[in-house]
N, C-alpha and C positions, 0 to 999 in steps of 0.2 A: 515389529513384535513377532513373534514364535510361539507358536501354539503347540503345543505336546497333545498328540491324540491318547489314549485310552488302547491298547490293545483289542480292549472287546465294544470298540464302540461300534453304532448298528450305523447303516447307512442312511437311516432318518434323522440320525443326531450331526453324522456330520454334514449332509446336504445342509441341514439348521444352522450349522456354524457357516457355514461357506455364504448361506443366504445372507444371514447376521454382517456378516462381514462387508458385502458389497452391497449391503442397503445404505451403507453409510459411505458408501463412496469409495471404499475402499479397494484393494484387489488382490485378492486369493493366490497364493506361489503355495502350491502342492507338493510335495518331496515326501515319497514313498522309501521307506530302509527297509533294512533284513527282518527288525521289529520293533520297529516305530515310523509313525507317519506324522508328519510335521507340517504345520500349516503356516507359511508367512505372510501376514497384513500388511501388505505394502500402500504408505497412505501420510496423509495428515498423520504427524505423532500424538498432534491434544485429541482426535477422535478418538486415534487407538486406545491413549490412556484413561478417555471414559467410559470405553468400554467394559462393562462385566463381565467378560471372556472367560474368567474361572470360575464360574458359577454355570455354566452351561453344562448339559451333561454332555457325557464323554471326555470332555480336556481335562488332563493329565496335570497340566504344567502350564502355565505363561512367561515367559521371559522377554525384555528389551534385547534387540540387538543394538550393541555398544559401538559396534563397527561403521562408518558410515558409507562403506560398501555390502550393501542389506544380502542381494542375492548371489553375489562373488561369493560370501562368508561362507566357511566351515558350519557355523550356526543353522543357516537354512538350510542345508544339504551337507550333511554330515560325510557321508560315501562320496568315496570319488566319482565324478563324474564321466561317464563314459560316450564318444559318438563314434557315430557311422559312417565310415563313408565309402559307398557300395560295398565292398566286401574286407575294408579293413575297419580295424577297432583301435581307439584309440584313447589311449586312456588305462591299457589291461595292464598283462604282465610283457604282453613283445614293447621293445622299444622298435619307433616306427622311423623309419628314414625315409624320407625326402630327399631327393637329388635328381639334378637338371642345369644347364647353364643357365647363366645372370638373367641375358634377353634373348628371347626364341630370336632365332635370325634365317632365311631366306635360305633356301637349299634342304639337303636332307642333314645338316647337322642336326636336329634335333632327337631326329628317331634315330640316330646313329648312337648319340650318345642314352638317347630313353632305352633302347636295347641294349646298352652296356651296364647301366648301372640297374636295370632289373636283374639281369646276371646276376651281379654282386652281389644280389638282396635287396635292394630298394624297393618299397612297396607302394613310391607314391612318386609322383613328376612335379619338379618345379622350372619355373621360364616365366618371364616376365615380358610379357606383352606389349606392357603401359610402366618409363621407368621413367622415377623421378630422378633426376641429373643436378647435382649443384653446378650444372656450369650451363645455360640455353645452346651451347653449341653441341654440347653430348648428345648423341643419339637417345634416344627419346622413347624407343618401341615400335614394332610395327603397328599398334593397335588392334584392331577385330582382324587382319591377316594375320596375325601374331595368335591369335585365339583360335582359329581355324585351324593355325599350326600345331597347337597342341590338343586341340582335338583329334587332328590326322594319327598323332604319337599314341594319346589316349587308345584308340581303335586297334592301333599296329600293334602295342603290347599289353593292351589291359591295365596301365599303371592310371589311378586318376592323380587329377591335377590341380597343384596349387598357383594361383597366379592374383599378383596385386590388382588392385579398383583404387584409382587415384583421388576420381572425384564423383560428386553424389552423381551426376549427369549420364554417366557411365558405368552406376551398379547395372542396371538392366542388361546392357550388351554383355557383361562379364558372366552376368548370373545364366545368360542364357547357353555357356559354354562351359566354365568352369566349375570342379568338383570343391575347391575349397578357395572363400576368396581371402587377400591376404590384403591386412591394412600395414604399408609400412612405417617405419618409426617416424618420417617426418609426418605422420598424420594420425600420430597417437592418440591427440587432443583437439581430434576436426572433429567435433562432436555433432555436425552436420552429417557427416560422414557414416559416423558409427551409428547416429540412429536408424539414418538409411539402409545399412548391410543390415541393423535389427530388425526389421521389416520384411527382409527376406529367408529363406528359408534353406539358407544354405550355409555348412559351417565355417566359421569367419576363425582366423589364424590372426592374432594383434600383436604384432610386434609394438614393442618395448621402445620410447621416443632413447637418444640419445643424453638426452638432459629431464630424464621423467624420473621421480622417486616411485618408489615401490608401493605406497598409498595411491598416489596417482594415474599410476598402472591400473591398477587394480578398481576404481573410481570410473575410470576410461573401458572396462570390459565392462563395468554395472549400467553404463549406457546403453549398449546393446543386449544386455540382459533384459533391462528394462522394456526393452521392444518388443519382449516376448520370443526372441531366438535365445536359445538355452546352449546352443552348442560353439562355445568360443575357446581356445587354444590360445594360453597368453604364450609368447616366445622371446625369450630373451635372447637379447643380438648383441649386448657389449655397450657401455656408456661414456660420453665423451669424459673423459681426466686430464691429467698434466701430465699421463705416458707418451710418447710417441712412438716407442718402440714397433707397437703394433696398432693396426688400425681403430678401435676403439680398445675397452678396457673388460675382457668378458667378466661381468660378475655371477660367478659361478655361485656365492650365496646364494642369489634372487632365486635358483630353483627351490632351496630346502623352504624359505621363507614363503612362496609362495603357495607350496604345498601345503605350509601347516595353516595360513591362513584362507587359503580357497579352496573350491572343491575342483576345480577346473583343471585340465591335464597343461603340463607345461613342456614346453620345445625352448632346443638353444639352436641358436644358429652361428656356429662357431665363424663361418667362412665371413661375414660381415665386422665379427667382432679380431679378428686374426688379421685380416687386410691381404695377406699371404698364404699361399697354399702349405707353409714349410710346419702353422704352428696348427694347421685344421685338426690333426691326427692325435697331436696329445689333447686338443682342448675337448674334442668328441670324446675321448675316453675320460675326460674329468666332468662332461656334462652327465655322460650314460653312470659314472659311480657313483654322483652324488641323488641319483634319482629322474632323471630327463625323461617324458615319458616319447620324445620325437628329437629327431635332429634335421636340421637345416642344409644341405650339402650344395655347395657351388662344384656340377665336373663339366666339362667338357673337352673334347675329344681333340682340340687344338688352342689350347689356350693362349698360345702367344699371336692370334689372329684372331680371340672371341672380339667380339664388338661392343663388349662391355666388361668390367671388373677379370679382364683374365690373371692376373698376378693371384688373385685369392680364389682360383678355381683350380682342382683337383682335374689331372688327366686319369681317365676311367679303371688305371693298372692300380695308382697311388687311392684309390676310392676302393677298391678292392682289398688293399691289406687297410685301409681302413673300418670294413667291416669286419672283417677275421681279427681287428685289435679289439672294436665292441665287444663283437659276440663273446671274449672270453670275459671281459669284465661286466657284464649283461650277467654270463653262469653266474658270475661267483657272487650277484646279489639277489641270485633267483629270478632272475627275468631273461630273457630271451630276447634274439635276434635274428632275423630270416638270413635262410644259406643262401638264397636266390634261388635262380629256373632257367632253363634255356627258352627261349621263346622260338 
């Protein structure tokens, strides 16, 4: 249910509502706009509906939310929603990029390639630690060495970092190093999982399952909302079809749909969805026109020797005229793309 405030209600009336609300077991979602404040009773529905909520003073309005993803919805939070993470924003008008290889690996490739694509404009590091492998004999990740590893990168360039949490046992060690954690698509619907990253206080990045509908998705971030973490990044990475052409099938719809149905900032991550580095370049320029508020970037700096997914990783030149292809299609829908920096 959605409570419409009152412009000029006092702050006696809405603490009254707020009390009202969780005497009955209820629980209060705040969402503060430009000019209006909006209260959601998240709860039992037969309580809500006996409740006299429009007879209180100050409420404006009462509405049902129709959707049964309550705090995802546009409804409760009308405004996009925006996070932090240390000194980037995510959510505005820059589109944000991400890029790093597949799995951090041993040596100084990591800071080699974290200081090439901060060049370029990247304003975030991604590396995988902890990799889920459809085959047991695939390398695996370093684990908490692997986290250490991009901490080192972290430090060297100031980029922070996104890096996957596999399983609930292992939020702690991740949460204790990394800037954004990333749930990925085969554990879109470990709702063990998700309620655990909700618990924490760190913004979680949800990729999109392979075989997940867009209600679903969407269903699967109101898990972690529900935990009381508000700062989640859904990202779409492309879904299993009858194409083979390329490694999944990017559904570049799911950004416009997502937008109009969530308040939540949305990321593609073309390199997962492409399988090859040949088709990363246009699919980033059809994610950034249709609205992408982040992109996903696989580079590293020898890919025909990365020790994971190098066919769909970008060498640090070809990631380079991939931001100078953004940034022009970023201008021309008003939004922006960092030039990059020397470090």
């Amino acid at each position: 249910m959605i409570i419409v405030l009152r412009p000029d209600i006092t702050e006696e009336q809405f603490n009254h509502i707020i009390e009202k609300i969780e005497s009955h077991g209820l629980r209060a979602h705040i969402s503060k706009g430009t000019e209006r404040t909006i209260i959601g009773a998240i709860g039992d529905e037969s309580v809500i509906r006996n409740l006299p909520l429009e007879a209180m003073p100050g409420v404006e309005n009462v509405m049902p939310v129709l959707k049964p993803y309550k705090l995802a919805s546009r409804a409760f939070h009308p405004e996009r929603s925006k996070i932090a993470v240390r000194d980037v924003v995510i959510g505005g008008d820059e589109v944000i990029v991400a890029a790093g290889p597949c799995s951090v690996e041993k040596g100084d490739t990591l800071i080699r390639t974290a200081v090439q694509v901060k060049n370029a404009g990247a304003k975030m590091l991604r590396g995988g630690a902890f990799k889920p492998r459809t085959s047991p004999y695939d390398f695996q990740g370093l684990g908490e060495e692997g986290l250490k590893l991009l901490a080192e990168a972290r430090e060297a360039t100031g980029l922070p970092f996104i890096t996957e949490v596999m399983e609930t046992r292992t939020v702690e060690m991740v949460c204790k190093f990394a800037d954004v954690l990333q749930i990925g698509a085969r554990n879109t619907q470990n709702y063990d999982l998700l309620k655990e990253v909700g618990q924490t206080d760190k913004p979680i990045l949800l990729k999109r399952g392979m075989s997940v509908s867009l209600n679903e998705f969407m269903l699967a971030a109101e898990y972690i909302l529900n935990e009381r973490n508000h700062n989640v990044i859904l990202c779409e990475r492309g879904i299993r079809t009858f194409e083979t052409a390329t490694r999944n099938t990017l559904d570049i719809s799911s950004v416009a749909v997502l937008h109009y149905e969530t308040h939540l900032p949305v990321w593609v991550d073309p390199s997962h969805a492409a399988g090859h580095w040949r088709w990363v370049n246009p699919l980033s320029r059809a994610a950034v026109a249709i609205g992408a508020d982040g992109l996903l970037i696989e580079v590293h700096i020898d890919p025909e020797n990365a020790w994971s997914d190098g066919a769909q990783s970008l060498l640090p030149e070809k990631f380079a005229l991939l931001m100078k292809e953004i940034r022009k299609v970023a201008e021309a829908i008003g939004r922006t793309v960092s030039t990059g920096e020397d470090i």
